[in-house]
C-alpha positions in Angstrom: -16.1 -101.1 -43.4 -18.1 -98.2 -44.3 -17.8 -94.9 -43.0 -20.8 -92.1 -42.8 -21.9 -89.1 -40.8 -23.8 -89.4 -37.9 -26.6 -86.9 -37.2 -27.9 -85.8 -33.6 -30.5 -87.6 -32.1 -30.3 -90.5 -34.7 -30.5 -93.9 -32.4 -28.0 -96.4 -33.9 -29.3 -99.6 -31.6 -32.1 -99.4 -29.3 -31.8 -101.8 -26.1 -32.4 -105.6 -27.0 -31.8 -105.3 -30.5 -29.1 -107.4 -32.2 -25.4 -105.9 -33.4 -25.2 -106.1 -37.1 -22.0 -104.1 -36.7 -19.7 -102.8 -34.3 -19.6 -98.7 -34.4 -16.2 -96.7 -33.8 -16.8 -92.6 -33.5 -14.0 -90.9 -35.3 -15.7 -87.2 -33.8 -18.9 -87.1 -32.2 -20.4 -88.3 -29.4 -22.7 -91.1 -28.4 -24.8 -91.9 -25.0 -25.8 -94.7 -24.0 -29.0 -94.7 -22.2 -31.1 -96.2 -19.7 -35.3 -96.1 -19.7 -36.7 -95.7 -17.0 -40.2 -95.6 -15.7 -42.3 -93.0 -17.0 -40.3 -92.4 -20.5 -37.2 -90.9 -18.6 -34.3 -91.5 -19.6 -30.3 -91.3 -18.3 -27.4 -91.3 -19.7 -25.2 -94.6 -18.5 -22.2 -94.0 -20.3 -21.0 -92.3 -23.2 -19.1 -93.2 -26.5 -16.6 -91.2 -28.6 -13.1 -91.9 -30.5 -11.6 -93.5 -27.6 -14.0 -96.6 -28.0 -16.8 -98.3 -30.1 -20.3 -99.1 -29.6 -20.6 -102.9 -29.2 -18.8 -103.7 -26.0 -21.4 -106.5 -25.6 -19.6 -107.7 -28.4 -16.2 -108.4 -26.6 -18.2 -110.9 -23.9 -19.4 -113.0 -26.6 -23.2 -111.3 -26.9 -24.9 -110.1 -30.1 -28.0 -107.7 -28.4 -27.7 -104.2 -27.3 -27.6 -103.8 -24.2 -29.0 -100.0 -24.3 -30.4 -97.5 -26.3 -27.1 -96.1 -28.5 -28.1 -92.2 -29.6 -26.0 -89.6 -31.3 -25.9 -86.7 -28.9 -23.4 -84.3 -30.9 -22.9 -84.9 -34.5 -19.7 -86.7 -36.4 -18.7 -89.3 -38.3 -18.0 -92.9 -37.7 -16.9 -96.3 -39.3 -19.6 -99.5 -39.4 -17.0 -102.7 -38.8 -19.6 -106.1 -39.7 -19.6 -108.1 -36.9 -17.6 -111.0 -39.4 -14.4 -108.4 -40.2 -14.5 -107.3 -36.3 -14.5 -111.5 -35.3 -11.8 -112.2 -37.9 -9.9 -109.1 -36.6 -10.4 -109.8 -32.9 -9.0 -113.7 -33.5 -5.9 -112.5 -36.3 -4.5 -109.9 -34.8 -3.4 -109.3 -30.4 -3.3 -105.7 -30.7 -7.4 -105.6 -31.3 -7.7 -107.9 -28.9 -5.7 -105.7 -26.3 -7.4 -102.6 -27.6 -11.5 -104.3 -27.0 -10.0 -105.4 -23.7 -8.7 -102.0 -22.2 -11.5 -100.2 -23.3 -13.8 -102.7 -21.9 -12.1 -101.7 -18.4 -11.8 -98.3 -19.0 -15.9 -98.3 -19.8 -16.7 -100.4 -16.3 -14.4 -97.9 -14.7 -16.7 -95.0 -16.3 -19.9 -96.9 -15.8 -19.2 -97.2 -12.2 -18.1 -93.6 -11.3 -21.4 -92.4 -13.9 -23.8 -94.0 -11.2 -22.1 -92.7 -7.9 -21.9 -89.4 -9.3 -25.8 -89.1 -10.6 -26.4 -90.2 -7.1 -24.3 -88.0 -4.8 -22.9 -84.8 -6.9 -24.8 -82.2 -7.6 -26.2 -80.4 -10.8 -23.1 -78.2 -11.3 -20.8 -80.6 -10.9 -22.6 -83.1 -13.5 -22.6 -80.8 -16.2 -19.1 -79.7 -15.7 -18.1 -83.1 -15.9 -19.8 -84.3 -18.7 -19.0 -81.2 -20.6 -15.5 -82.0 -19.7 -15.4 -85.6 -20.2 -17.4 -84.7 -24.2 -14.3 -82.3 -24.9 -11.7 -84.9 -24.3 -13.9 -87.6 -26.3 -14.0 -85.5 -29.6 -10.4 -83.6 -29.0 -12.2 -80.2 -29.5 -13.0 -77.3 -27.0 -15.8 -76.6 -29.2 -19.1 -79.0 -29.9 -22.8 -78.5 -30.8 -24.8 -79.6 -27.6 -28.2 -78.1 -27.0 -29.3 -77.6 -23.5 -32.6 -79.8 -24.0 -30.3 -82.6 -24.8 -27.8 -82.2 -22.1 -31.0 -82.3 -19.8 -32.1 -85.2 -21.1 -29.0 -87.0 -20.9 -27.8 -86.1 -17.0 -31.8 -86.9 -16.1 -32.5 -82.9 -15.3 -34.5 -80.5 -15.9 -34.3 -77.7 -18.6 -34.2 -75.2 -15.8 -31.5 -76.5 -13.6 -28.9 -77.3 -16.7 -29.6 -73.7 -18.3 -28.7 -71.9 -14.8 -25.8 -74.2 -14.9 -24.6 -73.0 -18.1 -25.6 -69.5 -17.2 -23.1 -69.2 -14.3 -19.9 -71.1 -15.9 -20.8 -68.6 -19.4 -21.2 -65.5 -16.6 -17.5 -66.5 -14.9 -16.0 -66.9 -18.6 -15.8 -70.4 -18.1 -18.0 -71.6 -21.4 -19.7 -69.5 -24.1 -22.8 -70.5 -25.9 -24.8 -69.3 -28.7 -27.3 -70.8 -30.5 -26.3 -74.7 -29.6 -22.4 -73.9 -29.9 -20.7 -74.4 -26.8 -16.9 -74.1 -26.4 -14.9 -74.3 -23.2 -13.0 -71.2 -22.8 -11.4 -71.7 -19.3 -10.5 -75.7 -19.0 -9.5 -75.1 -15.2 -11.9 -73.7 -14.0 -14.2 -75.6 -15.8 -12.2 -78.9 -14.3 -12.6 -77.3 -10.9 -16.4 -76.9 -10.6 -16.0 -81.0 -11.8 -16.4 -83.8 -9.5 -13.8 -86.2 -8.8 -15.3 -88.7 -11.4 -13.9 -86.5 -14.0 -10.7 -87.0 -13.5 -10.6 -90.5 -12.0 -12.0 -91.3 -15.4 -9.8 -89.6 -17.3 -6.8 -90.9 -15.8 -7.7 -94.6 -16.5 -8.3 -94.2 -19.9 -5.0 -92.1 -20.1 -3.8 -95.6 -17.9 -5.6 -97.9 -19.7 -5.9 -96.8 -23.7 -8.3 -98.6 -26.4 -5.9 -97.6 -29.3 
């Protein structure tokens, strides 16, 4: 296993392309994302210490099934796909781990595509602010508003006026890329349900 820093923007898989190893975020955050027509992108679902990149992994493939990208810096551990087989047939408590957080990620996946569909701006970037917070166990992350764009599938405009009202209410503050949650409630009130349905199963249902 070999352990190294992870750097924003770097793409650790892109879609189709085979697992040499299995990824596990000890900080930082990863998205998984879609491409769609026309060079847009979304973000599907998202990958911090509570899981691994690789789920494919678990369901017997060896391809990517999306585009894996660093989205706020950290470090993380590079398991070869041999160690992660021999561990995953030794040892139950892997096995149980890969399992839960397999349904805890279906559970996310699912609520991630009814809420791009039906909640609105506000609400998505609360959540996802939210939902990046509980994934690195810090108030406080490096996210710049170009890249939280580009992963909810808005525009520039509509995430910065986001982040301009919750940083005028004392909800966030932000300078230069920093971004640290400064009133959790209110923050988890202008939040769509998804937030915390999804919380709650992984809380329900742990990978560790």
């Amino acid at each position: 296993m070999v352990t190294r820093q992870m750097s924003p923007g770097e793409v650790l898989y892109e879609t189709g392309a085979p697992f040499t190893h299995a990824i596990f975020p000890h900080t930082g955050a990863i998205s998984l994302m879609t491409e769609m027509e026309g060079g847009r992108s979304i973000e599907k679902a998202s990958v911090g210490r509570e899981g691994f990149v690789g789920l494919a992994l678990v369901m017997g493939g060896r391809h990517a099934l999306s585009r894996s990208t660093v989205q706020v810096a950290g470090y993380a551990s590079w398991l070869s796909l041999d160690d992660l087989d021999a561990a995953h047939v030794e040892f139950s408590c892997v096995r149980n781990a890969m399992q839960n957080y397999a349904r805890a990620f279906i559970v996310q996946l699912m609520e991630s595509v009814a809420c791009n569909s039906l909640h609105n701006a506000e609400q998505r970037v609360a959540r996802w602010l939210l939902e990046a917070s509980d994934r690195m166990g810090d108030e406080a992350f490096l996210i710049k508003q170009d890249s939280l764009s580009h992963i909810l599938g808005l525009r520039r405009a509509t995430v910065s006026e986001a982040c301009s009202r919750f940083k005028d209410e004392g909800v966030i503050r932000y300078r230069r890329g920093l971004l640290m949650i400064t009133d959790r409630e209110a923050l988890e009130r202008r939040a769509c349900g998804c937030y915390g349905r999804i919380r709650n199963f992984r809380v329900t249902s742990p990978a560790t």
